[in-house]
GUKOLFI-114093 format. One line per 4 residues: number of its first residue (from 0); for each residue x, y, z of N, C-alpha, C. Coordinates in nm, 3 decimals. Layout:
N
NUM	X:Y:Z:X:Y:Z:X:Y:Z | ...;
***
This chain:
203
0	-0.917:-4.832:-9.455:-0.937:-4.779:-9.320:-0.803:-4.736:-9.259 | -0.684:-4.811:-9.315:-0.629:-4.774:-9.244:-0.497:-4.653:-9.289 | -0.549:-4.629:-9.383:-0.483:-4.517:-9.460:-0.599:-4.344:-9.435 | -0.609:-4.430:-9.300:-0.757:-4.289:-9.254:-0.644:-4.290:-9.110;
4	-0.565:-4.340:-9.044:-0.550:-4.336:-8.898:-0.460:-4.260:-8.898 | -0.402:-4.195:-8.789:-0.355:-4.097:-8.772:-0.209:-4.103:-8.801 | -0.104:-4.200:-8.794:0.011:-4.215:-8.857:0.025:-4.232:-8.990 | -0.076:-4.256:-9.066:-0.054:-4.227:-9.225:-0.108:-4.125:-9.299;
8	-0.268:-4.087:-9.218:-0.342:-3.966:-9.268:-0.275:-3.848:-9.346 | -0.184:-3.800:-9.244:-0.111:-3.672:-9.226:-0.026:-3.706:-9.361 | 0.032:-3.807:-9.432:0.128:-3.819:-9.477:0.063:-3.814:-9.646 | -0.056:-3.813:-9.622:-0.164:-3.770:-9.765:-0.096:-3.676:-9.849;
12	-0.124:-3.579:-9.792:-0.131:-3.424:-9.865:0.011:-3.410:-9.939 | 0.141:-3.500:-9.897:0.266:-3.440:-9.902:0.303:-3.519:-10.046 | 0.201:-3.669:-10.075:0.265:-3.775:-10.168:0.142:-3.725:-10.286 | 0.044:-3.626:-10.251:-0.043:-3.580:-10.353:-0.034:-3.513:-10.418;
16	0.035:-3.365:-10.353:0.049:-3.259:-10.400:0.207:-3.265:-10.459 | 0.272:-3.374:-10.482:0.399:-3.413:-10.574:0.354:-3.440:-10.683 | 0.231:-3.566:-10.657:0.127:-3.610:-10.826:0.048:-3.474:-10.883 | -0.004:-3.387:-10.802:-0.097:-3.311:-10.847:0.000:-3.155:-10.927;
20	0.134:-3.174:-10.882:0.238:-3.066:-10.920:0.246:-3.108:-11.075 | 0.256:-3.278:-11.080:0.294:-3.271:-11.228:0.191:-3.318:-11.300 | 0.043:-3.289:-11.331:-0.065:-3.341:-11.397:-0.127:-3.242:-11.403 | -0.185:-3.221:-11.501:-0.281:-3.094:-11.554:-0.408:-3.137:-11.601;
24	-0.451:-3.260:-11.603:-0.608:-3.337:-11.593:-0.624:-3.434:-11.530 | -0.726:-3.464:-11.520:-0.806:-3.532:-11.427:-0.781:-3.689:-11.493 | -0.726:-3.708:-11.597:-0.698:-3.838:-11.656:-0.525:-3.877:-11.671 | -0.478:-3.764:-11.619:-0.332:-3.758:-11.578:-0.308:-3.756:-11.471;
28	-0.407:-3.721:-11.321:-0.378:-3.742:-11.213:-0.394:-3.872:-11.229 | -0.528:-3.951:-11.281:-0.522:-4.056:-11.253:-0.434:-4.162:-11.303 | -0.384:-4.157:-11.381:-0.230:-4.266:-11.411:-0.142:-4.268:-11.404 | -0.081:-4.094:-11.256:-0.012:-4.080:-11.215:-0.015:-4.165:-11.049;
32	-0.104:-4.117:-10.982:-0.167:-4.185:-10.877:-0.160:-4.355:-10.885 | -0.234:-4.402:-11.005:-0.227:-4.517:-11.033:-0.078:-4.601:-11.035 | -0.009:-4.503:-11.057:0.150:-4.551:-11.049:0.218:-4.534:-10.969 | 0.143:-4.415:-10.881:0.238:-4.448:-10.722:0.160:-4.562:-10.651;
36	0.020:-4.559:-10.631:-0.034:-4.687:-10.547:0.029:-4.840:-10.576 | 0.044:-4.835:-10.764:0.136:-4.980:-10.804:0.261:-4.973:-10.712 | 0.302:-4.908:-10.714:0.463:-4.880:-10.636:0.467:-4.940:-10.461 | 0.321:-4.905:-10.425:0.312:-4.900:-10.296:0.231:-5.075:-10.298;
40	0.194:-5.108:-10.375:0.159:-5.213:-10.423:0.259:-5.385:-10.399 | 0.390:-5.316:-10.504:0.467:-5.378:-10.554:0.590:-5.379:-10.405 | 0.568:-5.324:-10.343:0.672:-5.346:-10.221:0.593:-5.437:-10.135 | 0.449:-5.386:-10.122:0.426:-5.504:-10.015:0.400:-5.633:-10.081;
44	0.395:-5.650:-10.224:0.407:-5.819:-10.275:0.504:-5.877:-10.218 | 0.624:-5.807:-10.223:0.725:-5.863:-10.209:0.767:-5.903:-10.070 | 0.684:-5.791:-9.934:0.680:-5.890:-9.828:0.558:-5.961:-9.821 | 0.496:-5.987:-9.914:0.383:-6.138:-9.910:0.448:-6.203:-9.942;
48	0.561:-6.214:-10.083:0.634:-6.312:-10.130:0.715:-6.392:-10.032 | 0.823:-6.292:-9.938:0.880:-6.344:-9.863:0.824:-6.421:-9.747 | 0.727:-6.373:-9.660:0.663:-6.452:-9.583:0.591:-6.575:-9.623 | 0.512:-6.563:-9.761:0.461:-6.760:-9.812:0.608:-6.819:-9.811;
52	0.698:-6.753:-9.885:0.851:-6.824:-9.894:0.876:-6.891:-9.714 | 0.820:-6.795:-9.650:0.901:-6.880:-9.508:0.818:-6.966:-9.509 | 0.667:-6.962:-9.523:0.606:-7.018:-9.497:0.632:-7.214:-9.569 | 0.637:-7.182:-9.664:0.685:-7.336:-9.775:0.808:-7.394:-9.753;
56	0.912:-7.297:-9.714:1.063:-7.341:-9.649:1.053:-7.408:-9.512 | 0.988:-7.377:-9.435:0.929:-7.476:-9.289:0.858:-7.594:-9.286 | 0.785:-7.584:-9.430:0.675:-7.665:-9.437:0.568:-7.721:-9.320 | 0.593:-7.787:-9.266:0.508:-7.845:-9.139:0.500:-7.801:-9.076;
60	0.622:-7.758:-8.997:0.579:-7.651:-8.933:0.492:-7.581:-8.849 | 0.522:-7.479:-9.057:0.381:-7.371:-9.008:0.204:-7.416:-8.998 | 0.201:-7.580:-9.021:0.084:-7.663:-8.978:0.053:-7.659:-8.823 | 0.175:-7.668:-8.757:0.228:-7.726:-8.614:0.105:-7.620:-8.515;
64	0.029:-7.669:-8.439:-0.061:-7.638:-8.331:0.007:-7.513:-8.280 | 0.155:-7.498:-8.224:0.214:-7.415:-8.197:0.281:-7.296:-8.267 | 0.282:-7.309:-8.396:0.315:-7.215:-8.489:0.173:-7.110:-8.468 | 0.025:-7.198:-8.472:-0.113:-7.117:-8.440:-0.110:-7.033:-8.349;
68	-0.056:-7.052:-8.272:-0.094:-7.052:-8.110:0.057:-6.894:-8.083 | 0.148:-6.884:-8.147:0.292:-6.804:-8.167:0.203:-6.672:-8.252 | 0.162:-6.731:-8.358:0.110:-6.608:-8.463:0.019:-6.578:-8.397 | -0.124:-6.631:-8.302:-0.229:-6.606:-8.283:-0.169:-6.460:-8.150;
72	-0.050:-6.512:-8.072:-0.023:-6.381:-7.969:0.053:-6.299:-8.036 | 0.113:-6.297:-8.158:0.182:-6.190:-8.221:0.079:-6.120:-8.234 | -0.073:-6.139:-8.309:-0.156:-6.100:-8.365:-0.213:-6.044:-8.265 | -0.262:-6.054:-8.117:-0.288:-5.968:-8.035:-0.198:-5.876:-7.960;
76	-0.066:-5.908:-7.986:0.051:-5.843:-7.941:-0.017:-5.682:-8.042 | 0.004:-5.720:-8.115:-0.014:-5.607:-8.219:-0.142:-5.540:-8.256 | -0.257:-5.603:-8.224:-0.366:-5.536:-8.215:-0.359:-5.430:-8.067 | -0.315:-5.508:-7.972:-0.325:-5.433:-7.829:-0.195:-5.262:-7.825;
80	-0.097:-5.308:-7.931:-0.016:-5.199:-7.995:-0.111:-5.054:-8.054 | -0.214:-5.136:-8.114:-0.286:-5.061:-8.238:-0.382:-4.996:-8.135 | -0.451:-5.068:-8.022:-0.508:-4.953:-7.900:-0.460:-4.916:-7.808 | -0.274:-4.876:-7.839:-0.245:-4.810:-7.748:-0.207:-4.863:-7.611;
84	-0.204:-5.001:-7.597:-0.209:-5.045:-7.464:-0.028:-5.079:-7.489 | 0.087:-5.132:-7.578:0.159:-5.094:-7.581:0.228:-4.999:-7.627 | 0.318:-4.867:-7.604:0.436:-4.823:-7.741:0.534:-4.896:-7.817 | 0.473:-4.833:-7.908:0.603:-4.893:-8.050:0.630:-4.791:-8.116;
88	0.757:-4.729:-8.144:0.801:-4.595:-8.229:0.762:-4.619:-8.366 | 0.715:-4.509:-8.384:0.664:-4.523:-8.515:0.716:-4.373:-8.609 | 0.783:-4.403:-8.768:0.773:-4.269:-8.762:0.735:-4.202:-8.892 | 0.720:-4.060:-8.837:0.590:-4.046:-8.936:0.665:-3.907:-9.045;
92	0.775:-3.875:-9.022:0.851:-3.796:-9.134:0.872:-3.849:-9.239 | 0.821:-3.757:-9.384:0.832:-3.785:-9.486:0.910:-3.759:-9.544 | 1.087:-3.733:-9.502:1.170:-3.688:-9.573:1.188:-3.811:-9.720 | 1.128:-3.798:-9.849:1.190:-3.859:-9.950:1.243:-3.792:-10.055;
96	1.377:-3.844:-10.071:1.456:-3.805:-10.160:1.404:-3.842:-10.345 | 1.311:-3.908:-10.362:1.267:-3.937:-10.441:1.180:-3.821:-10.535 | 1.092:-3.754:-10.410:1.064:-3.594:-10.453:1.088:-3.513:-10.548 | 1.243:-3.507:-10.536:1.260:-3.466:-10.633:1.313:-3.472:-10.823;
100	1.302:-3.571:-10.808:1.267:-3.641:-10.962:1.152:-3.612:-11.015 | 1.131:-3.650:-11.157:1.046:-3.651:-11.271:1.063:-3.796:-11.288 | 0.910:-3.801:-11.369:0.865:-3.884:-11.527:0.794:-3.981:-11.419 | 0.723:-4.076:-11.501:0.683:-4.154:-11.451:0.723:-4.277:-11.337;
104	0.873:-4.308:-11.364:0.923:-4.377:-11.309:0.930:-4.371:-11.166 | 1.025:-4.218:-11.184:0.995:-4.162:-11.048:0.878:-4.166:-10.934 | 0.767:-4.159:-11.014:0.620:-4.179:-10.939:0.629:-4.338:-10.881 | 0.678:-4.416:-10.958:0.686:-4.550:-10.945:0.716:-4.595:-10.796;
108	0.891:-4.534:-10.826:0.978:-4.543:-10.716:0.932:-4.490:-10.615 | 0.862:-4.359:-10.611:0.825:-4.248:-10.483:0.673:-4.380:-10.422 | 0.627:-4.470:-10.483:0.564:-4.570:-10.411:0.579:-4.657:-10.367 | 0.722:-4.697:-10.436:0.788:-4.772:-10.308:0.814:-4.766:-10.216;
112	0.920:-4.650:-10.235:0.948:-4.607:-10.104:0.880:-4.586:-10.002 | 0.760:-4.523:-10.032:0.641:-4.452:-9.973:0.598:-4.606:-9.864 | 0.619:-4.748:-9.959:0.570:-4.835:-9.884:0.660:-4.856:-9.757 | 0.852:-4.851:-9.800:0.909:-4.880:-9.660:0.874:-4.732:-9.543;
116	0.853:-4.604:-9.617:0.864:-4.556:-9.545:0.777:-4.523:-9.427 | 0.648:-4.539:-9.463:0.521:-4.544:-9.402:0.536:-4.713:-9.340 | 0.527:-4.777:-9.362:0.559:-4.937:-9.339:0.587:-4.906:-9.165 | 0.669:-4.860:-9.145:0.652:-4.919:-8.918:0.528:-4.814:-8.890;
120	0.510:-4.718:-8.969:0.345:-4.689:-8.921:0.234:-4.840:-8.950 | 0.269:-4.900:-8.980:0.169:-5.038:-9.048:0.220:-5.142:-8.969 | 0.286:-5.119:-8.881:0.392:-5.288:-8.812:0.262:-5.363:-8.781 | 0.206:-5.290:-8.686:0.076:-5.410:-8.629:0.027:-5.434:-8.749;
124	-0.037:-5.357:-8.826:-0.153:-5.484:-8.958:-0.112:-5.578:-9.027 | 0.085:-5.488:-9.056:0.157:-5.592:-9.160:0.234:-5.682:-9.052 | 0.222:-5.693:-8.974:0.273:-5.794:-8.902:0.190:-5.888:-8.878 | 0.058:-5.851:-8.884:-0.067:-5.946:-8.805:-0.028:-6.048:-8.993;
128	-0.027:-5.991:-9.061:-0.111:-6.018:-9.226:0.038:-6.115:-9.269 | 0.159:-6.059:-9.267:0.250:-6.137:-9.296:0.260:-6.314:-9.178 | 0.224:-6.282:-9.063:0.251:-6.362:-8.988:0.146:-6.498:-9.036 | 0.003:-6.423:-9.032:-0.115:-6.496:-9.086:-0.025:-6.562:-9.210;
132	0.041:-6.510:-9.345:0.041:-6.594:-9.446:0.159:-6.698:-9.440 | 0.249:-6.649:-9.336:0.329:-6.774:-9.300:0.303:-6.928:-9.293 | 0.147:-6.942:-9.216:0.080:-7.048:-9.192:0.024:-7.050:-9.354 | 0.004:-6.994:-9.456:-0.078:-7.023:-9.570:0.056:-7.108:-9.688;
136	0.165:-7.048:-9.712:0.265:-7.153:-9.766:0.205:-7.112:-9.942 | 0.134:-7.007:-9.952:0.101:-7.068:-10.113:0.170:-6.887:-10.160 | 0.274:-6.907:-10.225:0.339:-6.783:-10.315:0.248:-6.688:-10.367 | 0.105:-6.732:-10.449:0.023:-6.667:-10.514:-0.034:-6.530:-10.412;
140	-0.087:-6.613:-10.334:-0.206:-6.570:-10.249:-0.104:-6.477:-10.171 | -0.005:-6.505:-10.158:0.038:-6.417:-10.002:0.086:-6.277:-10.071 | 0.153:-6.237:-10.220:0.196:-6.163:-10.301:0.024:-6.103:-10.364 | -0.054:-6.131:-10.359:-0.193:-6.102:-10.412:-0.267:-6.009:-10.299;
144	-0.239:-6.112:-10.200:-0.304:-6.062:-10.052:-0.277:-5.907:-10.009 | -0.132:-5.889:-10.042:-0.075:-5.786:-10.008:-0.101:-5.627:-10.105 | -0.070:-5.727:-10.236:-0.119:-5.610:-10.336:-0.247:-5.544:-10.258 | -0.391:-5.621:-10.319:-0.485:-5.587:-10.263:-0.524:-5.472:-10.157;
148	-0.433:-5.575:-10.061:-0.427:-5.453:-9.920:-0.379:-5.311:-9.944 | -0.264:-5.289:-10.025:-0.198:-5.212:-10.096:-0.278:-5.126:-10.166 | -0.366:-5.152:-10.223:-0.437:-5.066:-10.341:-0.566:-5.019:-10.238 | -0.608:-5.095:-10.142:-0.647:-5.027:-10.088:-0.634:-4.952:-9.979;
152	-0.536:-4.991:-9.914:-0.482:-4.821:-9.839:-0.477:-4.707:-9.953 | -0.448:-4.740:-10.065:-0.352:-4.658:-10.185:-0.531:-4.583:-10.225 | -0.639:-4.595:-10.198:-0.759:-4.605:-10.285:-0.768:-4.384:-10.246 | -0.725:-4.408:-10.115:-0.777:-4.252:-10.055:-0.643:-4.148:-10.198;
156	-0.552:-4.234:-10.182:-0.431:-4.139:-10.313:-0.445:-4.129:-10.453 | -0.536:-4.218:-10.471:-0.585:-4.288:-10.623:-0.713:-4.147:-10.650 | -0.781:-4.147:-10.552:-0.908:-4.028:-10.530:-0.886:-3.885:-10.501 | -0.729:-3.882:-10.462:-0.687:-3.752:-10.398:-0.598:-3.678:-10.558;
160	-0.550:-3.776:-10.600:-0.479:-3.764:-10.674:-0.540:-3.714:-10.844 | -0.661:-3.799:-10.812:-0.761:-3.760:-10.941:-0.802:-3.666:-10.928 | -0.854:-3.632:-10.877:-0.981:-3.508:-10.767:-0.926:-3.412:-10.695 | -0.828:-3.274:-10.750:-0.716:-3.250:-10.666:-0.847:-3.144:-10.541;
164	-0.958:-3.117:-10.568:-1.020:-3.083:-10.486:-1.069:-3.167:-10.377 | -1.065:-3.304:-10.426:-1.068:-3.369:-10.258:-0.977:-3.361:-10.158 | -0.866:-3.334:-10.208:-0.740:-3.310:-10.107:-0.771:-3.177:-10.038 | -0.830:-3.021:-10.074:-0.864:-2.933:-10.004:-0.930:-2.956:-9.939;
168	-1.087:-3.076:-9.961:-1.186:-3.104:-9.842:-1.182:-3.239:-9.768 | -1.047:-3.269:-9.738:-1.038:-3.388:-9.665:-1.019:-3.354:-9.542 | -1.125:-3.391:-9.424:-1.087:-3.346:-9.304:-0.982:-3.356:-9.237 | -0.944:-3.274:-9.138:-0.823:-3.289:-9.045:-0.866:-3.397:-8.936;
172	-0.668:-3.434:-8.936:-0.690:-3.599:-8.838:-0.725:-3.550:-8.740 | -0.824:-3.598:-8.667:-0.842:-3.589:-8.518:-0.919:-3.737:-8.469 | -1.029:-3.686:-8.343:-1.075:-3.841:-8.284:-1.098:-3.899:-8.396 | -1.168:-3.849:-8.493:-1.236:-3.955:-8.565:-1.124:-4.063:-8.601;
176	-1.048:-4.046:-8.657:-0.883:-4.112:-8.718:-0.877:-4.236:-8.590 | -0.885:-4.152:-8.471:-0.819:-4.213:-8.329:-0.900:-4.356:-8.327 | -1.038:-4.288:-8.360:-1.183:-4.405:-8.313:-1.134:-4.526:-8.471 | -1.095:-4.509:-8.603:-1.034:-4.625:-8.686:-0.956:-4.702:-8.625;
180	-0.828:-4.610:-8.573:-0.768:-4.716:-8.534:-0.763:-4.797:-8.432 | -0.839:-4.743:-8.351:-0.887:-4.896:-8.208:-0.946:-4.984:-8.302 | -1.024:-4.941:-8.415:-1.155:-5.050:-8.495:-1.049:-5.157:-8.517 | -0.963:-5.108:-8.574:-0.806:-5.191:-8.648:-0.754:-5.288:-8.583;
184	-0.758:-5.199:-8.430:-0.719:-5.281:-8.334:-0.787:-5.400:-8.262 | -0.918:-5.371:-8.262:-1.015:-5.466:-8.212:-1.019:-5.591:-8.261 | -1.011:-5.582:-8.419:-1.019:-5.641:-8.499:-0.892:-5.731:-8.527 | -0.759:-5.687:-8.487:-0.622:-5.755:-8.482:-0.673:-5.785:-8.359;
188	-0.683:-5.825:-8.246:-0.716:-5.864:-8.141:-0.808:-5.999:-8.126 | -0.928:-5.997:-8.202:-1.030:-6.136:-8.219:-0.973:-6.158:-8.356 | -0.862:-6.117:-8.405:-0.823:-6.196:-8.491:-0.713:-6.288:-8.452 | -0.613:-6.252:-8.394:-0.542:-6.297:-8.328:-0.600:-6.426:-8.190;
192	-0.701:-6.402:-8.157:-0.765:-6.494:-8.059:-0.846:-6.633:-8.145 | -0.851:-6.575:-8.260:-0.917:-6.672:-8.332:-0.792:-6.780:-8.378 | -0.687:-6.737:-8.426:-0.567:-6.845:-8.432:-0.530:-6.926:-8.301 | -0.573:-6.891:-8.205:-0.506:-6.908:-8.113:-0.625:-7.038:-8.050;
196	-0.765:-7.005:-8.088:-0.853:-7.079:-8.053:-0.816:-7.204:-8.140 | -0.788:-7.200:-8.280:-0.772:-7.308:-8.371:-0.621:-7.345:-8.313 | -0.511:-7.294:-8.316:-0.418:-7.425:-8.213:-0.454:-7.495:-8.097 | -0.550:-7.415:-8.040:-0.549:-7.495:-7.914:-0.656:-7.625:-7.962;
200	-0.731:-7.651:-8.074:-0.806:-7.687:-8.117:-0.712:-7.855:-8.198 | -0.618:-7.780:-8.275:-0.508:-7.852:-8.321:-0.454:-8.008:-8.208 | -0.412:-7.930:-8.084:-0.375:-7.999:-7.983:-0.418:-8.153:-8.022;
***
């Protein structure tokens, strides 16, 4: 969903038509694609990794009623971001230098990057999601969690990338995009209220 909203939408066409420049079938887009989404994958493990890491380095802590109750208003801090009720700069130029390389690797790298670079378009979700695994403490899950999330923002590039005719009939961002991301937001919002109900619960 959220590789549909309007700060990442736009940024489709530019990381497709790099995969779709160098593949000449439909079984070469796809394990080209497949290797930028790993890319885009493999960066956000690594902020799952780091956040269970804070999370196990505090230990108790992140148990503590008040650690709930900190993440639970980050988590609406950032949903209420996601409808607009605060600004946060976000930015949405795709200058990557990565572009212009070959081979596979390159594809690799151009998904990494792709993750920091798109990444403060994502502050509210990956902030809600890193903060959430702080309180979880388990290495696996928080590096898993993220992939996941990863592959599926990555799912619309995985399809664009195979299918170079879905990229001609993918609609232009407009409300519809606008109306996802309040959903995003709504949803960081009673998510965030829900931590906040369990610290006060903690008490």
């Amino acid at each position: 969903m959220l590789s549909l909203t309007p700060c990442v939408y736009p940024l489709i066409p530019v990381s497709v038509s790099y995969i779709s420049a160098r593949s000449n079938s439909k079984p070469k887009g796809f394990i080209l694609s497949f290797i930028y989404v790993t890319g885009l994958a493999f960066t956000y493990s690594i902020l799952g990794l780091a956040a269970s890491l804070t999370g196990k380095i505090f230990g108790s802590i992140s148990n503590h009623p008040l650690t709930y109750l900190v993440v639970g208003l980050v988590i609406v801090v950032f949903g209420l971001v996601m409808l607009d009720l605060f600004n946060m700069p976000f930015r949405t130029n795709f200058n990557n230098p990565v572009l212009k390389k070959k081979g596979y690797f390159a594809i690799f790298l151009l998904g990494v990057t792709s993750g920091f670079i798109i990444s403060p378009c994502l502050t509210p979700v990956l902030g809600s999601i890193l903060s959430y695994l702080a309180t979880r403490k388990n290495i696996f899950y928080g590096m898993s969690l993220l992939a996941v999330f990863a592959y599926g923002m990555g799912l619309i590039f995985l399809l664009s990338g195979t299918f170079a005719g879905i990229l001609v009939n993918l609609p232009k961002t407009g409300r519809w995009s606008v109306y996802l991301k309040k959903i995003a937001g709504i949803v960081l919002v009673l998510m965030g209220l829900y931590f906040i109900y369990l610290g006060i619960r903690r008490f």
